[in-house]
Phi, psi and omega in degrees: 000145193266151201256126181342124173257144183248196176211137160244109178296100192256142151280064239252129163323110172330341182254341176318091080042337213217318198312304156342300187281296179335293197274316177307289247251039175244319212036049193282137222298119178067002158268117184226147207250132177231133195245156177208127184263113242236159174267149159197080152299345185195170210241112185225144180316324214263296177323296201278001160243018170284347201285308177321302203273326181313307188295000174288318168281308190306207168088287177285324188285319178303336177304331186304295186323130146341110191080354165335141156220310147243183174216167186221101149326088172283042187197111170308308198278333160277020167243001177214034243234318154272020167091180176321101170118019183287304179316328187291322190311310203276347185285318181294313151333306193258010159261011159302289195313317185234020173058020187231163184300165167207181210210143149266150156294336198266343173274332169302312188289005180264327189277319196278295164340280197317325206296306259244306187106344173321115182240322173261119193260162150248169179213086220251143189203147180274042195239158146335170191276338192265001200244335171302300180316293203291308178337282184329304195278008189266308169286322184281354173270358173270001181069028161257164194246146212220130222240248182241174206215154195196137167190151202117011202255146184299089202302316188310356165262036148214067170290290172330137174301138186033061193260050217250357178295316149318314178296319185290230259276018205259274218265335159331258177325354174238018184258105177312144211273347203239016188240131186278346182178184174236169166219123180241131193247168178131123166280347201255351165304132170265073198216006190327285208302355176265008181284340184281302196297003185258309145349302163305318196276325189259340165095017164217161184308177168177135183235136215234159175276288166342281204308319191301320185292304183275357179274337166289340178296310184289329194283333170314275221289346187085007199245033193296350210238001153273357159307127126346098186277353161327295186332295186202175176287359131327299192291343186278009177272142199276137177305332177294334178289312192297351178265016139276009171258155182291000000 
């Protein structure tokens, strides 16, 4: 029998390249994704929390379309850009607006860490140094501990579709022996299909901006189990382990 179909509302940062092609191209069974786009040409204090009040219209017009069930903030550095409970503030906007559950990326990736078992991180980010910096406080203001921190890396060398070998030899060869997992941030990385093989290659979890977003979206929605469990140890996870994490 075929499984109920829904909408997923995503928000995407105006410069953004990859969230569209990501979630569209999983074709995941009876789900279908509408996307509205927010500014962020560059990534500045004033862009990225004006992002907060922007996503309040996107918001309410993705509740229209027929069968919503959730939306997403789809961009880490404007859900975590003022710090710890920041992410809650913006999550509360945009369920005012559209009457539906929502997700930031940055409480996702906090949910999929917690889900996960991570407490020591390593941490890669494309971002400036100062924008890098506020993530690292972000998490440790959420209470994880951070194994080491990298940042600067060139999105433009994964322009190419699934283009994911680079990041894996980026962040491979730097991950300390004493970090329970990674976190590579960013929405704008084009990358599902390198999570595993990167897994693999370190023997540890790794957690994505992208993934992180749509596996907290869906479990928000009850819907967890249209996710690919190939994809990444995030996806493999059972509903019975998660209703033991805190």
């Amino acid at each position: 029998m075929p499984q109920q179909s829904f909408g997923l509302g995503i928000i995407v940062p105006s410069s953004n390249t990859v969230l569209e092609r990501d979630y569209t191209g999983l074709r995941l069974d009876g789900v279908s994704f509408h996307f509205s786009r927010v500014l962020n040409s560059e990534d500045t204090v004033e862009q990225l929390t004006a992002m907060k009040e922007s996503s309040r219209e996107a918001a309410r017009l993705l509740s229209h379309p027929r069968r919503m069930k959730g939306i997403a903030l789809g961009c880490t550095g404007g859900s975590f850009v003022e710090g710890a409970g920041y992410d809650e503030s913006v999550v509360k906007v945009m369920e005012e607006a559209s009457g539906l559950p929502a997700v930031t990326t940055s409480g996702a990736v906090l949910s999929s860490l917690r889900a996960l078992g991570v407490q020591k991180i390593a941490v890669f980010t494309p971002y400036d140094e100062w924008l890098s910096n506020r993530l690292v406080k972000f998490l440790r203001g959420n209470g994880f501990d951070i194994a080491m921190h990298a940042f600067g890396f060139d999105l433009r060398t994964t322009l190419e579709d699934n283009c994911w070998e680079p990041i894996n030899d980026w962040v491979a060869p730097q991950v300390p022996d004493d970090a329970d997992g990674v976190f590579i941030s960013c929405t704008d990385f084009g990358w599902l299909r390198g999570i595993a093989p990167l897994e693999k290659r370190i023997g540890r979890p790794v957690v994505t901006s992208n993934l992180a977003t749509l596996w907290h979206l869906l479990q928000t929605v009850n819907a967890a189990d249209r996710l690919p469990a190939n994809l990444s140890r995030l996806t493999q996870i059972s509903k019975s382990r998660l209703s033991n994490v805190g």
